[in-house]
N, C-alpha and C positions, 0 to 999 in steps of 0.2 A: 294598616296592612300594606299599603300603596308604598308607603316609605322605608317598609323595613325591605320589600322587594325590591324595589330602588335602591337601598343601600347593600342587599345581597350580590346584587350584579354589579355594582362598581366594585363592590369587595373580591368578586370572582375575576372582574377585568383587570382588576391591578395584580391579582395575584400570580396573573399567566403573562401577564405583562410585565411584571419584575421577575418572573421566571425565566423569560426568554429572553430579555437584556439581561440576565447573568449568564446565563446559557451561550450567548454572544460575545460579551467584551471578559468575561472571567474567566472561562472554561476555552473559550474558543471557538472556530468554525465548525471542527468536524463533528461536535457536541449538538449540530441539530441534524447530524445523519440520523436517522433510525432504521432505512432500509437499502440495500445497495443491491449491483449484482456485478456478476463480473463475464466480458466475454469478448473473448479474441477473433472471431470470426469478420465474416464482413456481414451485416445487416441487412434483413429486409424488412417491408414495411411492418411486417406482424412483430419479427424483434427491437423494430426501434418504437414500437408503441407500449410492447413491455417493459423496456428499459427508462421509455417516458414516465413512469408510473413511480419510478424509483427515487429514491434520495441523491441517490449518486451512484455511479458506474465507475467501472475499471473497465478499458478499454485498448487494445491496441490499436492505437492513433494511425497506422499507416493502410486500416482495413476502413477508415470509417472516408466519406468524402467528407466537401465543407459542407453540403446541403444536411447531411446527415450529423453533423455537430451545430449547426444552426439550428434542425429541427429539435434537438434535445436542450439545447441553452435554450429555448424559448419557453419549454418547459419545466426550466429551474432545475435541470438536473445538473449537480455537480460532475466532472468528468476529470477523471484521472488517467494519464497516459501511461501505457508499461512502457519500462525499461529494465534491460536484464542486466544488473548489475556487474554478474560474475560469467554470466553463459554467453556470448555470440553465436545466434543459432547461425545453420547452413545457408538457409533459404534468404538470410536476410543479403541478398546482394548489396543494395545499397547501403548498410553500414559497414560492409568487410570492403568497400573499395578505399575506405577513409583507413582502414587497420592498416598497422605495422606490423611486421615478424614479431618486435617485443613486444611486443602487447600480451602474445599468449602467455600463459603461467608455463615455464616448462618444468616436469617431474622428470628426472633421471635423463636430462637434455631432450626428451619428446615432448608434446602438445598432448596436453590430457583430455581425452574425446570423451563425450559423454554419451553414450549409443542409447540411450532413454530418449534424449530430447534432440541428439542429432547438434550437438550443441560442441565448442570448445570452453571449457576453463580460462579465464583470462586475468591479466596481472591488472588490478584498481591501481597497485602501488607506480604504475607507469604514467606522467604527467599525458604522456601521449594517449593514451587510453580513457584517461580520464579526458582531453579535449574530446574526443571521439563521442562518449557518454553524451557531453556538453554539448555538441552538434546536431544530436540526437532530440535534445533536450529543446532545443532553441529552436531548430527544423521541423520538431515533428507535434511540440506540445506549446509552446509560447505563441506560434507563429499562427497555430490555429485556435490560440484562445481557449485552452482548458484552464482549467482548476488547480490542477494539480498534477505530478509524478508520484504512478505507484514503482518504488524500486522492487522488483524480484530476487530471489537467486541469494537474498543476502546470508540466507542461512550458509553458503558455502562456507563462508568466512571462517564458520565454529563449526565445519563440516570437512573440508578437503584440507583444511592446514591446523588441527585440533592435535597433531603430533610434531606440529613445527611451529614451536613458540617464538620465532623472529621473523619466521614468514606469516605466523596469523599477525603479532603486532602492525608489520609490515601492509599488509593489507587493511587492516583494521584502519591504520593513518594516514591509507590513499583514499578510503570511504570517506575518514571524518572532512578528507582536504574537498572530495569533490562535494559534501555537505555543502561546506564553506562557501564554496565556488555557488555553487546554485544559490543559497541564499543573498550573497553578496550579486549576483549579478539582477535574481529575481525574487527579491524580496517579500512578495506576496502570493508568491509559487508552494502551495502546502504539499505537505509529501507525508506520503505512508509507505510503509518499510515490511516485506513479508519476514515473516517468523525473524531468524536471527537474534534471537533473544539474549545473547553473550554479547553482541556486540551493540545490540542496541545501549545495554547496559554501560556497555565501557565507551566506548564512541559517540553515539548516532543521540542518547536520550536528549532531550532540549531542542534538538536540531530538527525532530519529525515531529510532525502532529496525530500521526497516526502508526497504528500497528496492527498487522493481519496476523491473525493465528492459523494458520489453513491448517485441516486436518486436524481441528480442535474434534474431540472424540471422548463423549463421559466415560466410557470404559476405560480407556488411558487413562484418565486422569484420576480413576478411582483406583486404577493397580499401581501407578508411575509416581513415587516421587518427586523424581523432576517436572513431571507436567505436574502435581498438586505445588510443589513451592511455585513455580511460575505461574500460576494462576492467578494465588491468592497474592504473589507481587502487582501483577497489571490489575488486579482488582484494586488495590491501593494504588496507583499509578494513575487509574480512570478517576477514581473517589478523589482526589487534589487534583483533576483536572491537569495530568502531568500527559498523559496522551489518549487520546480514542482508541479503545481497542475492538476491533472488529473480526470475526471468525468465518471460517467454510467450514461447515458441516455437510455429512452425508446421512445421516439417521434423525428421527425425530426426538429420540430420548439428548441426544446431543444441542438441538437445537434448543430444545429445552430448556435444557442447562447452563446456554449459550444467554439463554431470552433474563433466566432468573440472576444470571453473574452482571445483565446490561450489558454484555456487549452483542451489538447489532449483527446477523448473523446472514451467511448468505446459504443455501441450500444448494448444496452441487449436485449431479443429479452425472453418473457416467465417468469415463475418466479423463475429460476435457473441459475447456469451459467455449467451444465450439457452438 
């Protein structure tokens, strides 16, 4: 009896042991996420101990101090910094002093404002813009030792130029360059990419490790076409280990259906992540 329990538990120890070295070197890093959260705010003690709890965080870097990314690295939480791919908000003084005039995307010779987010539309396809990103990048997320860049905004791409087939390639090929660029400069920098699922397709796949679904939603996807092909793609996409894919939901039947597809899901709760 003594030996076969003895050989039951080295049987269970190799088996989560060659589980988790494929999970690692075959699949990837973000393959041992299973829980995340996402939040823009600046932190107090009670949120950085929920956040501590987490597999990894999405985080705007410029709210958090260093005491407060030390206390979360200490706790093995992965941390991903935002960066807005496509929007320059208002408020962000410190990257609009680094902006040029060309930078912005201009429609019919104006600056396209986005009165939602208080944000402008901006051109990726400008080397200049794209340093700026990079600045951003280097300043705000290398410099304090994350994990990673979550890119936002990228759904623009298949969003504001979906009737301008020279300016979406356009843009599509300043994305893939500042890929490039951030890999080439930071090799061990992982990145996850919100929605943008045209583009991830044609540009970004191979280049991200990760993909956010925000406003993943079972009722969409049970009326939507588009959202059922796009599913059952990133389901095959997760299954070879081709990217992480990770959702925000706001309903439990969603989450659900978020938990039984395996991809790891965060619960938004309101219409911020404040």
């Amino acid at each position: 009896m003594k030996k076969w329990l003895i050989g039951l538990a080295v049987a269970t120890a190799a088996y989560f042991l060659l589980k988790g070295l494929m999970t690692m070197f075959f699949y990837g890093t973000l393959f041992r996420v299973d829980s995340f959260h996402i939040f823009y705010g600046r932190p107090d003690q009670e949120k950085l101990e929920d956040l501590a709890q987490q597999d990894a965080a999405i985080i705007e870097p410029t709210a958090f101090t260093k005491e407060d990314l030390s206390f979360l690295r200490k706790k093995n939480v992965m941390l991903f910094g935002y960066v807005s791919l496509m929007q320059l908000e208002n408020w962000n003084e410190e990257l609009k002093q680094h902006v040029a005039p060309s930078d912005y995307w201009l429609q019919e010779g104006e600056r396209l404002y986005v009165p939602d987010w208080d944000t402008y539309v901006m051109n990726i396809s400008e080397p200049h813009y794209r340093d700026v990103l990079m600045h951003k990048i280097s300043t705000e997320i290398v410099e304090k030792q994350m994990d990673g860049i979550f890119f936002d905004t990228v759904d623009d791409l298949d969003y504001y130029f979906r009737d301008d087939l020279a300016a979406k390639k356009a843009m599509q090929a300043g994305y893939k360059q500042l890929l490039d660029e951030v890999k080439s400069a930071y090799p061990d920098l992982l990145i996850i990419q919100n929605r943008g699922f045209e583009s991830y397709k044609a540009v970004s796949r191979k280049k991200v490790e990760g993909i956010l679904w925000e406003g993943f939603d079972k009722q969409d996807i049970e009326k939507s076409d588009w959202a059922q092909n796009w599913r059952e793609y990133f389901k095959k996409e997760q299954r070879f280990g081709q990217v992480r894919v990770f959702t925000v939901v706001s309903d439990d039947a969603s989450l659900q259906q978020s938990r039984r597809d395996r991809f790891p899901a965060f619960m938004r709760t309101g219409d911020t992540y404040q």
